[in-house]
N, C-alpha and C positions, 0 to 999 in steps of 0.2 A: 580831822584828816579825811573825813567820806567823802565831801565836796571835791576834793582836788582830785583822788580817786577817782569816781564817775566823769568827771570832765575830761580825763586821760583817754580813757578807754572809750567815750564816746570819738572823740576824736583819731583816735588809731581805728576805731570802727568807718569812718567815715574817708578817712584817706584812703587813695589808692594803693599805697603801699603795701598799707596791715600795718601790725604792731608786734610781729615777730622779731627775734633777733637779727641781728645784722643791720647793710647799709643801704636805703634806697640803690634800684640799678643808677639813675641818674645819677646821685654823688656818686658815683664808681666811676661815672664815664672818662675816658681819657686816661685810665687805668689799666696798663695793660699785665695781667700777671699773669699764673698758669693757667689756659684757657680748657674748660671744659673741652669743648669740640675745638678744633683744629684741622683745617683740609683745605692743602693747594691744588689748584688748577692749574694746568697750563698750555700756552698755546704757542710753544718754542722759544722766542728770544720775550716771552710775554707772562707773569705769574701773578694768580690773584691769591691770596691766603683769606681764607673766612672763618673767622674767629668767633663764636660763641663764649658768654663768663659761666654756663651754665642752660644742660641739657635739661632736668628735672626739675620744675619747679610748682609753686602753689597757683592758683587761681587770682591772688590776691599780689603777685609777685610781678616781678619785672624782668628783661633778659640784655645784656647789651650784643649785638651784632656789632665787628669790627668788621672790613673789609682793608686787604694793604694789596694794594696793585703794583708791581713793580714791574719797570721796561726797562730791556739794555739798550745803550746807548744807541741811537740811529733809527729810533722809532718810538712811535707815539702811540699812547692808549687810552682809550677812559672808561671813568668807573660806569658798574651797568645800570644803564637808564632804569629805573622804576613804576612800578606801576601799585596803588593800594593792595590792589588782588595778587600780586607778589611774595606778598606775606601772609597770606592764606586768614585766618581768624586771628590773627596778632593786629594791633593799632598801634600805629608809628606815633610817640607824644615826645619826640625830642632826636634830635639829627645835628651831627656837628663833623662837616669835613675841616681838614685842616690843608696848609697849603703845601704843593709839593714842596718835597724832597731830593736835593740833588744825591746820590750817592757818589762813594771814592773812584766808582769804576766809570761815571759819567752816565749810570742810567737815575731814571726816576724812580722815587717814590709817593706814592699819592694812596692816602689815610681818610676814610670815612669810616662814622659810626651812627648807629639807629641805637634807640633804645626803646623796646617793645614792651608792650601788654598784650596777654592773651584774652581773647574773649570769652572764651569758655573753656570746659578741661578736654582733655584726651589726648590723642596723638595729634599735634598741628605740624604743618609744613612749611618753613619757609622755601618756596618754588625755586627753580634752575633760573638764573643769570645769563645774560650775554654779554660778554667780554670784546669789545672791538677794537681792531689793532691796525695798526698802516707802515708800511717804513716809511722817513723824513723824503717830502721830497715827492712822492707817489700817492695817486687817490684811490688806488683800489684797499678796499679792507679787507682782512682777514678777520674771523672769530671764534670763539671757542665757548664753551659750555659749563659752570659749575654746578657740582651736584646739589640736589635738592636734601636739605636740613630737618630731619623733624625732634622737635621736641615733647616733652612728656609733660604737660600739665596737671595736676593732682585739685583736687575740689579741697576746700576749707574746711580740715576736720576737727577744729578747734574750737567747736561752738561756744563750749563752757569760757573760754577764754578770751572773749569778748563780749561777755555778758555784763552790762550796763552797770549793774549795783543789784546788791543781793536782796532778795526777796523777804519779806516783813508782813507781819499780820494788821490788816488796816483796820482793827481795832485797837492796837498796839500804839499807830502812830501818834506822835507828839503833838501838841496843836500846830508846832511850826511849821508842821510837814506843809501843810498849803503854800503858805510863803516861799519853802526851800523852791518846792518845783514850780512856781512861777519866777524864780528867778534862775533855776537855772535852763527854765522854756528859753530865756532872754537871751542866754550866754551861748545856748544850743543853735538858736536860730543865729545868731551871727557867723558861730565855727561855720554853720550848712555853707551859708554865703559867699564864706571868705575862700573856702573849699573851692566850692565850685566856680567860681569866680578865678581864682588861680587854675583850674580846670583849664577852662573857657581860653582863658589869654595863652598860657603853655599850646594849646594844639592847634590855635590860630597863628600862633608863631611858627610851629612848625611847617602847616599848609603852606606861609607866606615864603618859608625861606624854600623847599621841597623843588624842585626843578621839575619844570615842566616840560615833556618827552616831544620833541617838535615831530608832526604828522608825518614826516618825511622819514623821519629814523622809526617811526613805530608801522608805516608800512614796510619800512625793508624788514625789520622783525619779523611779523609776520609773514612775508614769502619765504623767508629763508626757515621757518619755522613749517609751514606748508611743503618746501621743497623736501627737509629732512623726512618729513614722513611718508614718501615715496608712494603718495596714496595711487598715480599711472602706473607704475609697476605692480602693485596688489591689484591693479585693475577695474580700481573706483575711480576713472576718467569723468565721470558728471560732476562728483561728489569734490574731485580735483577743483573742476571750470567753477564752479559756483561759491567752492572758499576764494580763487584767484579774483572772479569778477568781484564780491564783495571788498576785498584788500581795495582793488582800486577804488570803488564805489565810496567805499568809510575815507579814502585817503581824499577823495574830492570835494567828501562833506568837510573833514576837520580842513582842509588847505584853503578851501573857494568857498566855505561857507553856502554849497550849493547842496541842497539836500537833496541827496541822490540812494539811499540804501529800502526806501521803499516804492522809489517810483518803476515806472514799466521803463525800457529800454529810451523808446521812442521820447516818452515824457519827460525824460532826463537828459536825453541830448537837447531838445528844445529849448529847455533851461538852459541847458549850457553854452547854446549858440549864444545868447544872449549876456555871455559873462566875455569881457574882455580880455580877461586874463588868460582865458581858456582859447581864445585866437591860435590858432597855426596849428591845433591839438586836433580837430574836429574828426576829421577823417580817418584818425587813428585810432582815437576812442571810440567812434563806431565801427568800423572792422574788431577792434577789439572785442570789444559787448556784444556783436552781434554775433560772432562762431559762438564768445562762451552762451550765448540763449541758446544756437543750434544744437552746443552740445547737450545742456541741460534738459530741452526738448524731444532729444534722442533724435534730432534732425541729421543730424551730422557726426560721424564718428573720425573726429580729429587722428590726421598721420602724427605722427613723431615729431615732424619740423614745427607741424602748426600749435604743439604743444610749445617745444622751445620757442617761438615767435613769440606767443602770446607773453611767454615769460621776462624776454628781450623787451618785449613793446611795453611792459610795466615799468620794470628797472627804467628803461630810457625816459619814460614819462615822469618819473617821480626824480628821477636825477635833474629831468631840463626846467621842471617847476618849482623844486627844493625852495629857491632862493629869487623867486620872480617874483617881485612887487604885486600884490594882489589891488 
């Protein structure tokens, strides 16, 4: 009965799971019982609830995040786009939305779940969410904010209880002992394989299905993330121009594929005369770039208007490119 012994507990050593009591987070998922954390958000006829199974866990453990978005009737909303760094030291190995949900009252319901590992221990965070919302019929959006998650990760203090096979005097051992552990080298290396090989496919599956954040929604993110923190009011107007010029800068590298975030001014519009796509944009992207260098350079200390312009001249650029054939 040793052999089956060690081959267990290697193998509980070797998964991601452990070999503690209880159910992988994955077989739970789709599971919805009493949730550790529990916190609605809302943004008026718009409510997101964020569901954790569990605040406190090992090293060795897993967590599942729900998310349930519910709209009343006469408007539209969707779940919030994602980013890796979202989820602070946690790794996404498994995501499964479902499809909406009509409710009795005629609003929606739309259900996602992640199911997390932590990287290491301590206090981790999953980060604040954007929540964006429209009523049917109109294209301005509204948004709102969910609060940031932290969970409690604990380090593995079970050492004893993952210990391979008990310890023996090797003068003691039997002659078969050599035989044993070459064959269970054989048995060992294949669990390695088959482990990590189910690894491998699980988180490549995920990556494939994971939606990818299109460049137009992750610059309005970011200005409206810029906007809230009212850095012209505290009075860091440079500190303002140089995060607004970069949103545009990053949104022109991911949209136009025009590598724009470390060239000079001058060096980037040149490129970009030369991009089709960018036609009819020219004169606006250089007024624009060119105050935010004056400010940056302390050449220029931007009014009021020419603050909101610059803000104006974004939006409208990313809104008339969004969806333009590159």
């Amino acid at each position: 009965m040793r052999r089956p012994t060690r081959l267990a507990a290697m193998l509980c050593l070797l998964s991601v799971v452990g070999c503690g009591p209880g159910e992988p987070a994955s077989d739970r998922q789709g599971e919805i019982g009493e949730p550790a954390y529990s916190r609605q958000s809302s943004g008026g006829p718009v409510r997101i609830r964020m569901l954790l199974d569990a605040t406190e866990i090992g090293l060795a453990d897993q967590v599942v995040l729900t998310q349930e978005l519910e709209g009343d009737p006469g408007f539209e909303a969707d779940l919030p786009d994602y980013l890796p760094e979202d989820f602070g030291h946690f790794a996404v190995v498994d995501m499964r939305q479902d499809s909406p949900v009509e409710l009795a009252d005629g609003g929606v319901l739309q259900r996602r779940q992640f199911v997390l590992e932590p990287e290491r221990t301590g206090t981790l965070t999953i980060a604040p969410m954007y929540v964006y919302f429209r009523e049917e019929g109109k294209e301005r959006d509204s948004h709102f904010v969910t609060e940031p998650i932290e969970v409690q990760v604990a380090p593995v203090t079970d050492v004893a209880g993952l210990q391979l096979r008990p310890t023996r005097d090797i003068f003691r051992a039997d002659p078969e002992a050599p035989e044993e552990r070459g064959w269970f080298g054989w048995v060992l290396a294949v669990v390695v394989l088959v482990v990590a090989t189910a690894i491998y496919v699980r988180r490549r599956r995920v990556q494939e299905q994971a939606p990818i954040t299109p460049p137009h929604e992750l610059a309005r993110e970011a200005l409206q993330r810029l906007i809230e923190r009212d850095l012209i009011a505290k009075g860091q107007v440079e500190q303002f121009f140089v995060e607004l010029s970069s949103i545009m800068r990053e949104y022109i590298e991911r949209r136009f594929g025009i590598h724009a975030p470390d060239r000079t001014t001058e060096e980037f519009l040149v490129e970009a005369s030369r991009s089709d796509a960018l036609t009819g944009h020219h004169r606006r992207l250089r007024q624009f770039l060119t105050l935010a260098d004056q400010v940056k350079f302390a050449v220029h200390r931007p009014a009021e208007e020419d603050t909101d312009e610059s803000i104006h001249v974004l939006k409208r650029f990313v809104q008339e490119t969004a969806s333009d054939a590159v």
